[in-house]
N, CA, C and O of each residue as an XYZ file, in Angstrom:
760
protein
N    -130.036    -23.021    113.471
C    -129.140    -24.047    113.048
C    -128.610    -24.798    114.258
O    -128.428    -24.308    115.372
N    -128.310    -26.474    113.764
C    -128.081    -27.371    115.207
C    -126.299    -27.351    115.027
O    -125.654    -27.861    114.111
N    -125.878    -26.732    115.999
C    -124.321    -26.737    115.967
C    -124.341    -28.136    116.407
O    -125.231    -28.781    116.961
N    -122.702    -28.582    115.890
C    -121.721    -29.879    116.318
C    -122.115    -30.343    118.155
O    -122.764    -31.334    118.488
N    -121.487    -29.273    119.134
C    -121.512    -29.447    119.857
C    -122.753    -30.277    120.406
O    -122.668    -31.458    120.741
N    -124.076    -29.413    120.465
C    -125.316    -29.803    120.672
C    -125.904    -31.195    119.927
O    -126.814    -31.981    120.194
N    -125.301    -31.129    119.280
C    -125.588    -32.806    118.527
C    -124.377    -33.948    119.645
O    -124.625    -34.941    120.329
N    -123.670    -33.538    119.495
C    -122.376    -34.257    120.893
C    -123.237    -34.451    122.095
O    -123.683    -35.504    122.550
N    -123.380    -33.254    122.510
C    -124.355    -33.464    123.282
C    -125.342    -34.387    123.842
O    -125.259    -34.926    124.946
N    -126.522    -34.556    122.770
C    -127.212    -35.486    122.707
C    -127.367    -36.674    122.357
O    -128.246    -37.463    122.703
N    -126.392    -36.836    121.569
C    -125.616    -38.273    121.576
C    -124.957    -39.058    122.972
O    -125.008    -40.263    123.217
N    -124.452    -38.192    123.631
C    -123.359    -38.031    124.809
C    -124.984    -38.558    125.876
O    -124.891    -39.740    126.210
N    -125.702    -38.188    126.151
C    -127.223    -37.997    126.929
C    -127.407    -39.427    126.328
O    -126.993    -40.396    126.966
N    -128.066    -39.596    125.020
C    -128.702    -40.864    124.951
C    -127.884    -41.827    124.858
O    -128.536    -42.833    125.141
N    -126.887    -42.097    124.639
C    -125.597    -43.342    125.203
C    -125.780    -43.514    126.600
O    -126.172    -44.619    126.976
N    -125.568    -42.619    127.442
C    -125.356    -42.889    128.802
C    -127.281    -43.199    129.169
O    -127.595    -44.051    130.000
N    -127.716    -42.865    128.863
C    -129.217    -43.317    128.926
C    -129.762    -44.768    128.617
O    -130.526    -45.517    129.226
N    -129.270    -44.837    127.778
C    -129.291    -46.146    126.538
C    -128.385    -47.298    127.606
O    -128.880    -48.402    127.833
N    -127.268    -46.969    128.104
C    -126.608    -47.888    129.003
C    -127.212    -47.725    130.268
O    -126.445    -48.294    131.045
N    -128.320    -47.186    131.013
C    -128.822    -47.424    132.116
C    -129.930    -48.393    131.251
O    -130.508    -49.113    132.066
N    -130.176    -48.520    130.540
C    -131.940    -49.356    130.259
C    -131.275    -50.648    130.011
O    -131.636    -51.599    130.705
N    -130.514    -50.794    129.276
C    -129.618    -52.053    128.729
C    -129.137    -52.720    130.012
O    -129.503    -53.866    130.275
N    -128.425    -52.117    130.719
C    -128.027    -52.237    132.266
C    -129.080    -53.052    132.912
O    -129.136    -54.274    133.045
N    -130.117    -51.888    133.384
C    -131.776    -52.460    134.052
C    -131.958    -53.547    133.430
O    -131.922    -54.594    134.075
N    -132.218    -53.572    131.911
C    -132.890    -54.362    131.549
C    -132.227    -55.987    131.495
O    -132.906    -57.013    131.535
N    -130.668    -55.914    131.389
C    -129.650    -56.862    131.431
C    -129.813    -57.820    132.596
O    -129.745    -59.049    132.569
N    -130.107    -56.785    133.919
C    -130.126    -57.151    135.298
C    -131.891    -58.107    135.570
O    -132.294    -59.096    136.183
N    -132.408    -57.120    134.745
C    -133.996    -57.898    135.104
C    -134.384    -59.365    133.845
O    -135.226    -60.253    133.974
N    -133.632    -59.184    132.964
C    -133.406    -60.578    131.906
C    -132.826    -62.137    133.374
O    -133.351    -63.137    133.864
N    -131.848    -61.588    133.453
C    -131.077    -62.783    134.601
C    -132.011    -62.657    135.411
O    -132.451    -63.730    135.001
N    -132.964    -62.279    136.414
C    -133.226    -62.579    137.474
C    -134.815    -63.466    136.864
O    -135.319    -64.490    137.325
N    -135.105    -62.936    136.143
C    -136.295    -63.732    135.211
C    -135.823    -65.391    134.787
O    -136.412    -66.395    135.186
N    -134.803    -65.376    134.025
C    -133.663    -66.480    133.517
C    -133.618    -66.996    135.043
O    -134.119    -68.068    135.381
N    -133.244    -66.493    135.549
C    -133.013    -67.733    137.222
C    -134.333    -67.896    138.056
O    -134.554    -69.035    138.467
N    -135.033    -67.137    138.292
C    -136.545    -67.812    138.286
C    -136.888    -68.678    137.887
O    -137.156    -69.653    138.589
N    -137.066    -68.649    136.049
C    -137.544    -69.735    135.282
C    -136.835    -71.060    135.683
O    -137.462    -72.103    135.869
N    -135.610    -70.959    135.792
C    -134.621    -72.289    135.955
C    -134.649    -72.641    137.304
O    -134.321    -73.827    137.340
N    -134.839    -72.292    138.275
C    -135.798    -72.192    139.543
C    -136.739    -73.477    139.523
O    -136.653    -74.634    139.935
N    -137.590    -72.780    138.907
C    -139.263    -73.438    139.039
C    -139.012    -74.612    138.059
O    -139.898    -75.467    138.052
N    -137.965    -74.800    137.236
C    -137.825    -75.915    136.401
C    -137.356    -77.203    136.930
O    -137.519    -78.316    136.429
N    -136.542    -76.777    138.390
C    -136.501    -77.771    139.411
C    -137.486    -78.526    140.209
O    -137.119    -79.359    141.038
N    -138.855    -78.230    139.959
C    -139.594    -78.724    140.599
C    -139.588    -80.250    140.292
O    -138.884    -80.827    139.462
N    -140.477    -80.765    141.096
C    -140.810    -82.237    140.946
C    -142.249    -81.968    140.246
O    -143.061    -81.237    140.813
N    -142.538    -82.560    139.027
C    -143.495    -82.614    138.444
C    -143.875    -83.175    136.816
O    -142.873    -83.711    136.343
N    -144.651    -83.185    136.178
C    -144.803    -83.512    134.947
C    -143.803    -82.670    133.884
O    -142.879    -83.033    133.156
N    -144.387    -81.474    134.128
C    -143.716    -80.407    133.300
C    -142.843    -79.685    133.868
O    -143.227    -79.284    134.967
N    -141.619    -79.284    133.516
C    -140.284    -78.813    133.713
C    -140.664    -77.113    134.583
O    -139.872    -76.448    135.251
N    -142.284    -76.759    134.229
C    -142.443    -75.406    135.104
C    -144.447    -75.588    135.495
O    -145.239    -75.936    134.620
N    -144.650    -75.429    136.196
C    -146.059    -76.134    136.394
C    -146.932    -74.357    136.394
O    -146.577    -73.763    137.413
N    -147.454    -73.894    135.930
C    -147.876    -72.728    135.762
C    -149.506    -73.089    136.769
O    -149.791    -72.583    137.855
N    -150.150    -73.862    136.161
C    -151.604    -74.153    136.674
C    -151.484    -75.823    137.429
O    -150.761    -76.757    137.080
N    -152.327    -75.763    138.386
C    -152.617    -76.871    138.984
C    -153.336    -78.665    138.274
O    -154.490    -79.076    138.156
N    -152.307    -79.145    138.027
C    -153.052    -80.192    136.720
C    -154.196    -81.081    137.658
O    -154.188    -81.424    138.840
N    -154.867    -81.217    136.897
C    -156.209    -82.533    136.941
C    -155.574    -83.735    137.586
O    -155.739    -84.133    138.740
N    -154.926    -84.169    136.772
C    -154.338    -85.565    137.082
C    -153.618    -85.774    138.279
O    -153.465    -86.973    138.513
N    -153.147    -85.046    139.078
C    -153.061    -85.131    140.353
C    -153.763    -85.226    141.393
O    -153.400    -85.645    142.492
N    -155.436    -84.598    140.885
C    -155.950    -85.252    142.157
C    -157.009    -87.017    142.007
O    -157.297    -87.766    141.073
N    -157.266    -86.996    143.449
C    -157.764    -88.638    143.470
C    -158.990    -87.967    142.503
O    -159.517    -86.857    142.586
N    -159.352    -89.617    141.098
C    -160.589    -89.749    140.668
C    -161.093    -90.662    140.971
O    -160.566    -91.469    141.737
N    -162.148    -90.800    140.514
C    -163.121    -91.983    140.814
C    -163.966    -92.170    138.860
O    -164.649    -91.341    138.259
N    -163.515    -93.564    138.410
C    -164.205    -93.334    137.027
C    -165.553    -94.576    137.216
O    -165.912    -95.369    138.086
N    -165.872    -94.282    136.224
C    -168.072    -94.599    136.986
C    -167.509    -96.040    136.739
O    -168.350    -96.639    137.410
N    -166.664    -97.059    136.243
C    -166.712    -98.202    136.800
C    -165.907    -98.650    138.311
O    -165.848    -99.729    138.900
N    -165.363    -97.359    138.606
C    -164.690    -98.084    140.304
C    -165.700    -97.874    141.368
O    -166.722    -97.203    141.230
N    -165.330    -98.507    142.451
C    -165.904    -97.972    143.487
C    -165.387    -97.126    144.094
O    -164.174    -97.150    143.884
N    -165.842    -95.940    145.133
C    -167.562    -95.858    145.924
C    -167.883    -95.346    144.457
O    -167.181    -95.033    143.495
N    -169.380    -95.402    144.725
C    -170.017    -94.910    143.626
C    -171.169    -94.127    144.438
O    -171.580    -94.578    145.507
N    -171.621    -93.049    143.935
C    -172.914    -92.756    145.106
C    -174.114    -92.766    144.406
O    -174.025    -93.044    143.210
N    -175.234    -92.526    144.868
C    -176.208    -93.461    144.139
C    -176.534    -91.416    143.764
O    -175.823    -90.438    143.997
N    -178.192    -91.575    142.991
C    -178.175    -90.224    142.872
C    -179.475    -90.380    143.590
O    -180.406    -91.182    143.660
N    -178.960    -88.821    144.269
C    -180.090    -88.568    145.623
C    -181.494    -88.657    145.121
O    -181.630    -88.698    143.899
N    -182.596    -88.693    145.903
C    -184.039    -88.957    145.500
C    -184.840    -87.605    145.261
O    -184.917    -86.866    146.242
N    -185.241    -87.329    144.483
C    -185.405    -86.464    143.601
C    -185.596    -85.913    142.444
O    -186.540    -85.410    141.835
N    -184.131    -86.186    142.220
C    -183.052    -85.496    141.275
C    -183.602    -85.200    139.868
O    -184.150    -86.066    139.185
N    -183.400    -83.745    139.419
C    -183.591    -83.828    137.591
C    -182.625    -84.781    137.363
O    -181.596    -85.099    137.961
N    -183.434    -85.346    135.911
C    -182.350    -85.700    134.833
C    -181.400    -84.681    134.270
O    -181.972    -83.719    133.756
N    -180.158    -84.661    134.243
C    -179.155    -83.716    133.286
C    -179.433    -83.524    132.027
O    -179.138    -82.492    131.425
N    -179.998    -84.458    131.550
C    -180.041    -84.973    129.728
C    -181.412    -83.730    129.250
O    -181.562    -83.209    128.145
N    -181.961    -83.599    130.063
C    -183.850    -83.273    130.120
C    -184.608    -83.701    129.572
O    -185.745    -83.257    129.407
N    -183.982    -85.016    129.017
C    -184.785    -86.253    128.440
C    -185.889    -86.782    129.445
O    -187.094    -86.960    129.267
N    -184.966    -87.006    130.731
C    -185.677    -88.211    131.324
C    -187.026    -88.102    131.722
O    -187.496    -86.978    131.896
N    -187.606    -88.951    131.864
C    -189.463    -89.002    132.121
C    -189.253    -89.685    134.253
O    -188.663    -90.704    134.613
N    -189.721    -89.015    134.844
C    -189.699    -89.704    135.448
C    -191.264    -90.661    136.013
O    -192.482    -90.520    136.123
N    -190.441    -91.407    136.181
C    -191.389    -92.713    136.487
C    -191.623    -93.282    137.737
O    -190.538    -93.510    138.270
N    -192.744    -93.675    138.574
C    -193.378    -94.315    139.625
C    -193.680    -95.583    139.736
O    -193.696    -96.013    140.889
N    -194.066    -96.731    138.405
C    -194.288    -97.752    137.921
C    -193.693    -98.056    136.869
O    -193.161    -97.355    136.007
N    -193.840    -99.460    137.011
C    -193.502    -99.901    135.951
C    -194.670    -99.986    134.652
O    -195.775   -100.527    134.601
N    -193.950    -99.261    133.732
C    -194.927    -99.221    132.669
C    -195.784   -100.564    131.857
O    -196.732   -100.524    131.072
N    -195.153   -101.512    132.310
C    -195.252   -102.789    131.146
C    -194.990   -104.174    131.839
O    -194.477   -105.190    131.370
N    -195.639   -103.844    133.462
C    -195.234   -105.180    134.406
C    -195.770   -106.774    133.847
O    -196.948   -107.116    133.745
N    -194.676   -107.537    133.557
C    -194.870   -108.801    133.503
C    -195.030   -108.935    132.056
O    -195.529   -110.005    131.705
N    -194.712   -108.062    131.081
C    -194.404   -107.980    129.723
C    -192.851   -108.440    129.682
O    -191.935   -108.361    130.500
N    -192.977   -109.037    128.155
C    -191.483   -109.319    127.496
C    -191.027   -109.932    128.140
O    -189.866   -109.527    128.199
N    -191.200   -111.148    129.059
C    -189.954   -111.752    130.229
C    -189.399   -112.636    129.012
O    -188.179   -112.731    129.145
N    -189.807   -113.251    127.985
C    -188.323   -113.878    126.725
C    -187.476   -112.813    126.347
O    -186.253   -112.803    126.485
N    -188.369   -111.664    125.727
C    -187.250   -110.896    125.606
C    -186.309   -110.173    126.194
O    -185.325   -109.648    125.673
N    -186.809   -110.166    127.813
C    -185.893   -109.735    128.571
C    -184.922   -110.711    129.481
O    -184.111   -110.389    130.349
N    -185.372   -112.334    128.860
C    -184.162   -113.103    128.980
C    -182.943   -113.106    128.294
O    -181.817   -113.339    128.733
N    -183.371   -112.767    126.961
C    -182.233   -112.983    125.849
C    -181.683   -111.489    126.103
O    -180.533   -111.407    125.672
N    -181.931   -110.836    126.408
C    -180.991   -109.290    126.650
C    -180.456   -109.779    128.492
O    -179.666   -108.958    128.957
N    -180.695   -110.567    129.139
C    -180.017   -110.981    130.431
C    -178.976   -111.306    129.744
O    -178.043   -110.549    129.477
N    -179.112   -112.732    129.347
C    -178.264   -113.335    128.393
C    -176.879   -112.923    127.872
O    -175.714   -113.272    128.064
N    -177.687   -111.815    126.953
C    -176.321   -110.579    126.246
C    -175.515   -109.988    127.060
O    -174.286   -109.929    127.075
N    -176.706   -109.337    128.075
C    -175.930   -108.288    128.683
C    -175.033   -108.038    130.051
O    -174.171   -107.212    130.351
N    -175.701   -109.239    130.789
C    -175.818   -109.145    131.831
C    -175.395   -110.981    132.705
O    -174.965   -110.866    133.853
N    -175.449   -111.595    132.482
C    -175.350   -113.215    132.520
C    -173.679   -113.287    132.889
O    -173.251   -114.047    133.758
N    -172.888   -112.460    132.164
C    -171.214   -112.539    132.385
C    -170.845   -111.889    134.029
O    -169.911   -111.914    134.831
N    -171.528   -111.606    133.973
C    -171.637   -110.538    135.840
C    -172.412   -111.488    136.887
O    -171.957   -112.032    137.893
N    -173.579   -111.524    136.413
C    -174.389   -111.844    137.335
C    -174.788   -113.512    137.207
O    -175.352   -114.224    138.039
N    -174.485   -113.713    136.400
C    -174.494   -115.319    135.890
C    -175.393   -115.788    135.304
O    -176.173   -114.949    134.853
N    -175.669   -116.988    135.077
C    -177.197   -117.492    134.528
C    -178.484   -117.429    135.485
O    -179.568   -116.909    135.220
N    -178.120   -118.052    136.601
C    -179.450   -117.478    137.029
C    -179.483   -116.492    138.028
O    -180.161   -116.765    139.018
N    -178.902   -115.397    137.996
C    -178.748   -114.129    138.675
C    -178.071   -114.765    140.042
O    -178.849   -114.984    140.971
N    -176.882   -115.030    140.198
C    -176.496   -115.285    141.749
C    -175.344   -114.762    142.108
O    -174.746   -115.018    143.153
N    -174.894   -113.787    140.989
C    -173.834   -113.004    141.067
C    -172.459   -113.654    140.655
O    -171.355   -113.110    140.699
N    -172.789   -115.055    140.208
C    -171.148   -115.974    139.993
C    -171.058   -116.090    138.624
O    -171.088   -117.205    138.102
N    -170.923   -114.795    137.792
C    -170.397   -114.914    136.489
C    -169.138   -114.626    135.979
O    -168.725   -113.486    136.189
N    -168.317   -115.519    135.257
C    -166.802   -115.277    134.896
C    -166.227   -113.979    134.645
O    -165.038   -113.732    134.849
N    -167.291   -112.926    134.086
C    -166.153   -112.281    134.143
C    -165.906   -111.458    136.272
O    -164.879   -111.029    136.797
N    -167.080   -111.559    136.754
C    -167.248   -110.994    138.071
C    -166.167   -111.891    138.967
O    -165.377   -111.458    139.806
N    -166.368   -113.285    138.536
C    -165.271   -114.007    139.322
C    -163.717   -113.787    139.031
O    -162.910   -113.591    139.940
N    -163.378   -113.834    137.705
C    -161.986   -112.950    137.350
C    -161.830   -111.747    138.238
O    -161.047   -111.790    139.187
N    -162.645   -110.518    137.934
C    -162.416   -109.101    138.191
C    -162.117   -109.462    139.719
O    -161.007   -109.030    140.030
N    -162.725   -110.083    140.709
C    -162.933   -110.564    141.815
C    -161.369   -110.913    142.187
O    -160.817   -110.226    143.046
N    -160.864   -111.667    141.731
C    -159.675   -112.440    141.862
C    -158.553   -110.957    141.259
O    -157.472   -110.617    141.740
N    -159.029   -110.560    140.513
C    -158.022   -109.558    140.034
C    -157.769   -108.512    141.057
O    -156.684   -108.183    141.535
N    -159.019   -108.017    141.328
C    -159.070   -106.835    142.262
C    -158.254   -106.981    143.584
O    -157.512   -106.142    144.095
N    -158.644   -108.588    144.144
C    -158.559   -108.532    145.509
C    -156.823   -109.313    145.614
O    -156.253   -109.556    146.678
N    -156.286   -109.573    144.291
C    -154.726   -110.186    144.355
C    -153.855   -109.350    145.207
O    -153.890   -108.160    144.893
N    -153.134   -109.627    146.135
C    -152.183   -108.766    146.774
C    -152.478   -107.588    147.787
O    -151.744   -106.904    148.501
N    -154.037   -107.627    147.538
C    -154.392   -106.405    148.842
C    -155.365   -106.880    149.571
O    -156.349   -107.575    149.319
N    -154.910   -106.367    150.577
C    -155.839   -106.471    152.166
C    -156.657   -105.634    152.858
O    -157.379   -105.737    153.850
N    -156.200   -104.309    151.661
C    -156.849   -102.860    152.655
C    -158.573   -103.109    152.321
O    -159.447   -103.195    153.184
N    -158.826   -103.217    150.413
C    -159.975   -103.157    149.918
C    -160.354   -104.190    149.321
O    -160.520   -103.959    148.123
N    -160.587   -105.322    149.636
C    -161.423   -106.566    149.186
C    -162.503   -105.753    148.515
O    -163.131   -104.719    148.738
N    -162.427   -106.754    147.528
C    -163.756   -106.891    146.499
C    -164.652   -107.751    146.965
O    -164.533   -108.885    146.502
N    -165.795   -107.531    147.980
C    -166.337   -108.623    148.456
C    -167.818   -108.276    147.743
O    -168.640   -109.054    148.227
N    -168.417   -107.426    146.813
C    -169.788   -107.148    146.215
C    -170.260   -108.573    145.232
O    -169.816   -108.816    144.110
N    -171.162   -109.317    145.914
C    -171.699   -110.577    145.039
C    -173.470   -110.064    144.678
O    -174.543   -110.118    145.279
N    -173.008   -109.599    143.425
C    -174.705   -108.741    143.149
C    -175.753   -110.155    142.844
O    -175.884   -110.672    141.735
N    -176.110   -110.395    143.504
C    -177.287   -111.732    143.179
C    -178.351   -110.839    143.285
O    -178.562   -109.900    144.053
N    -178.885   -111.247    142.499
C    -180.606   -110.486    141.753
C    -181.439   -111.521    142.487
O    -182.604   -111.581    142.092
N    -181.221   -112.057    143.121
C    -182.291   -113.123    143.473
C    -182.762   -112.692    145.168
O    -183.871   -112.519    145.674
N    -181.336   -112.620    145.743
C    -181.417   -112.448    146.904
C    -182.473   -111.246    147.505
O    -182.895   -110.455    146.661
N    -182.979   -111.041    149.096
C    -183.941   -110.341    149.487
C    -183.939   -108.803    149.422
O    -184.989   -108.178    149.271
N    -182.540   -108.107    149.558
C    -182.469   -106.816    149.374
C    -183.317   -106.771    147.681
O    -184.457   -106.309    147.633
N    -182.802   -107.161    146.701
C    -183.486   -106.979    145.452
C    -184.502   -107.223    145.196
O    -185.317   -106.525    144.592
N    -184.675   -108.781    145.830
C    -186.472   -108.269    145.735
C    -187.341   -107.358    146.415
O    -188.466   -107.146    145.961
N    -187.004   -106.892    147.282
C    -187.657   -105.294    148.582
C    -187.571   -104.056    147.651
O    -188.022   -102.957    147.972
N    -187.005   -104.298    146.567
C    -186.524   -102.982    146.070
C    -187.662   -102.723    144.892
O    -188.044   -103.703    144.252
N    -188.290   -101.213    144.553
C    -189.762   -101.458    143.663
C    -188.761   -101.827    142.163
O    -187.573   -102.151    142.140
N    -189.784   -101.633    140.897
C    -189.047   -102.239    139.886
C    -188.773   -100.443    139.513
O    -187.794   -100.120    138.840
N    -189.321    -99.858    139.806
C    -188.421    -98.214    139.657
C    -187.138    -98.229    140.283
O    -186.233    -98.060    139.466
N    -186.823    -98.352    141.270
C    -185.252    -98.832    141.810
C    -184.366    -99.580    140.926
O    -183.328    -98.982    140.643
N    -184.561   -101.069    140.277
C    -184.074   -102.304    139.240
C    -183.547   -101.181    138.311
O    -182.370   -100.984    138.008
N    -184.887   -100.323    137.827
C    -184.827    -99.865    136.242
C    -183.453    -98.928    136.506
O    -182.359    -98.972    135.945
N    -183.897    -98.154    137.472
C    -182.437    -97.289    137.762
C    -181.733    -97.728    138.132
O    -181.185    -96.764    138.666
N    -180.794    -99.009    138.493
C    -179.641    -99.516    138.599
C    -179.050    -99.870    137.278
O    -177.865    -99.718    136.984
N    -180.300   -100.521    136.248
C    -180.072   -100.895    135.091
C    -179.170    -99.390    133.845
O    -178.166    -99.288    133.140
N    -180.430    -98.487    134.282
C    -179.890    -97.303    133.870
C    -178.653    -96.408    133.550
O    -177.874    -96.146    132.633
N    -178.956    -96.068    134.959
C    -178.093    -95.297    135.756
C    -176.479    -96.152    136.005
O    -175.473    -95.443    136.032
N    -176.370    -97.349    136.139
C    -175.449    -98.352    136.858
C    -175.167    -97.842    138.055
O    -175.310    -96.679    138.432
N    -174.539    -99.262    138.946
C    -174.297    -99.092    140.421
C    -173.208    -99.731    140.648
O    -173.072   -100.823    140.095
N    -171.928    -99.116    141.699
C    -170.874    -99.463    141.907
C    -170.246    -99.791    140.796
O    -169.882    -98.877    140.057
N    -169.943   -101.363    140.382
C    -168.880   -101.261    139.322
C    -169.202   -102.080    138.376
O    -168.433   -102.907    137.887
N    -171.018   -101.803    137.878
C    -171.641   -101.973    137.263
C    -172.222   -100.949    136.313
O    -172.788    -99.978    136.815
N    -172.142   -101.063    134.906
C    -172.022    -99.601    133.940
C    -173.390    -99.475    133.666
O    -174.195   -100.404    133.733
N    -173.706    -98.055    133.287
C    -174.501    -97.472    132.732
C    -175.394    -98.363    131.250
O    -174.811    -98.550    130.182
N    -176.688    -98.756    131.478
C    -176.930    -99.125    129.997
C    -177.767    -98.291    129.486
O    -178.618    -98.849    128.793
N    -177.850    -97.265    129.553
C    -179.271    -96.168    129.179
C    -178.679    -96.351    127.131
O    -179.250    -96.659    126.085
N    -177.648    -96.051    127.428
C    -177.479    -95.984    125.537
C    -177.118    -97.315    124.833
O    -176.829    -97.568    123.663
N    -177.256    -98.248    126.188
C    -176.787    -99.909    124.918
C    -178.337   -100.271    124.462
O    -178.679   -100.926    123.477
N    -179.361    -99.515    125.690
C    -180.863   -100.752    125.522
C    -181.753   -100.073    125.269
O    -181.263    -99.343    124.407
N    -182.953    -99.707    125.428
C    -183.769    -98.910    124.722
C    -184.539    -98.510    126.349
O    -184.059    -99.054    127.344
N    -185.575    -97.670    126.486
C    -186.120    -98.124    127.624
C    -187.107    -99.276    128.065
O    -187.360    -99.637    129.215
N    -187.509    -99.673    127.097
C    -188.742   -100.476    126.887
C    -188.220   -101.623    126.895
O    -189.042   -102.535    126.975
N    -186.922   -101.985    126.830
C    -185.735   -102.923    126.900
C    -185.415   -103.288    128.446
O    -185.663   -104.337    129.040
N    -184.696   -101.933    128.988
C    -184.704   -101.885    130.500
C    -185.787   -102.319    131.291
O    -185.618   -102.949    132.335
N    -186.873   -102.017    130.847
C    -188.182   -102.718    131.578
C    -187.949   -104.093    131.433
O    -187.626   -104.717    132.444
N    -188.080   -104.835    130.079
C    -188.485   -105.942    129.599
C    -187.009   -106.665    131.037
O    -187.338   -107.456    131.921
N    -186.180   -106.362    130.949
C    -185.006   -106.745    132.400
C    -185.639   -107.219    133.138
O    -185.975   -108.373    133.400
N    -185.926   -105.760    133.710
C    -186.806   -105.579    135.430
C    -187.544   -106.788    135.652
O    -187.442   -107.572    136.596
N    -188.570   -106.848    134.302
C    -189.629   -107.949    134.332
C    -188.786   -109.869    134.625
O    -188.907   -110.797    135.426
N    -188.124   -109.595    133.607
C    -187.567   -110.968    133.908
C    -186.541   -110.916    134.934
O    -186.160   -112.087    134.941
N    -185.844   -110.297    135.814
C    -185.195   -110.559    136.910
C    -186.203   -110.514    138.066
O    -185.767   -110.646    139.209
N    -187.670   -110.316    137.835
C    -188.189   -110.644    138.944
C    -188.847   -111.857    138.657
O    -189.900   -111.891    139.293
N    -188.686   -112.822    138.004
C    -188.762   -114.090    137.317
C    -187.782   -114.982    138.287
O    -188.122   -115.955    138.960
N    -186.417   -114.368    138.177
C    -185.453   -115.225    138.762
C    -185.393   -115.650    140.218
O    -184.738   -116.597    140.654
N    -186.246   -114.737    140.983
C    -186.383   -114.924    142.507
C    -187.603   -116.132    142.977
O    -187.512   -116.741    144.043
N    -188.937   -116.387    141.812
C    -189.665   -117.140    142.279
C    -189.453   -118.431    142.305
O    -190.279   -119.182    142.823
């Protein structure tokens, strides 16, 4: 049988027990609580920054510049791509690869490829308003001698791929499209 006392007892034991954990635990609540309110002082987005965010460091999005070209080689990512040495279809489609100039390409590079198209002359004026460090000085003329030196496998992959702060058309044109380009921008130089 559990006498009075021995029950006193252990009551008497787990109280004073019970007030060391409550105690500890009282003491380690606040120092947690002032940590948190701590780190809530930071300078940042969020009031406690746990992980290092994205958005803080420098990007680069595929219409700014630098842009780097992709090294010579290279797989395609997609494992679509075929790669190519020639042009498959030289001196084919040059109407139809006027009227896709036209569409696509004529607002940049202009009517007859010399790089003086409205929207290039805006962006131009936009870019270079108020700064001195980074002029926008890129006048892409398709006519000029670097472009013609270049094979029509080079053209197709600028067309492609895009260059500097010129976009990607692999999913607006078809490939047989991208050629029909190539063909008629080497039209524009003779």
């Amino acid at each position: 049988m559990v006498s009075l006392s021995n029950t006193r007892e252990h009551l008497n034991f787990l109280g004073r027990l019970l007030r060391r954990r409550v105690g500890r635990a009282h003491v380690l609540a606040l120092l947690v609580l002032a940590g948190v309110t701590a780190a809530g002082c930071a300078n940042g987005t969020y009031p406690l920054d746990f992980f290092y965010e994205m958005h803080y460091q420098q990007t680069y999005q595929s219409h700014e510049p630098p842009r780097l070209s992709v090294p010579a080689g290279a797989v395609p990512i997609t494992g679509r791509g075929v790669l190519l040495t020639e042009n498959p279809i030289p001196g084919q489609g040059i109407e139809e690869g006027a009227r896709l100039f036209a569409a696509n390409c004529a607002f940049c590079h202009g009517t007859q490829g010399k790089g003086d198209g409205p929207v290039l002359v805006t962006m131009k004026e936009q870019y270079n308003y108020g700064t001195d460090e980074r002029p926008y000085t890129i006048t892409p003329d398709l006519t000029d001698e670097f472009v013609r030196n270049q094979t029509d496998v080079a053209v197709f992959a600028w067309i492609t791929n895009g260059v500097t702060v010129m976009p990607s058309f692999a999913k607006l044109l078809t490939m047989e499209e991208r050629w029909m380009l190539v063909n008629y921008i080497r039209t524009l130089s003779e």
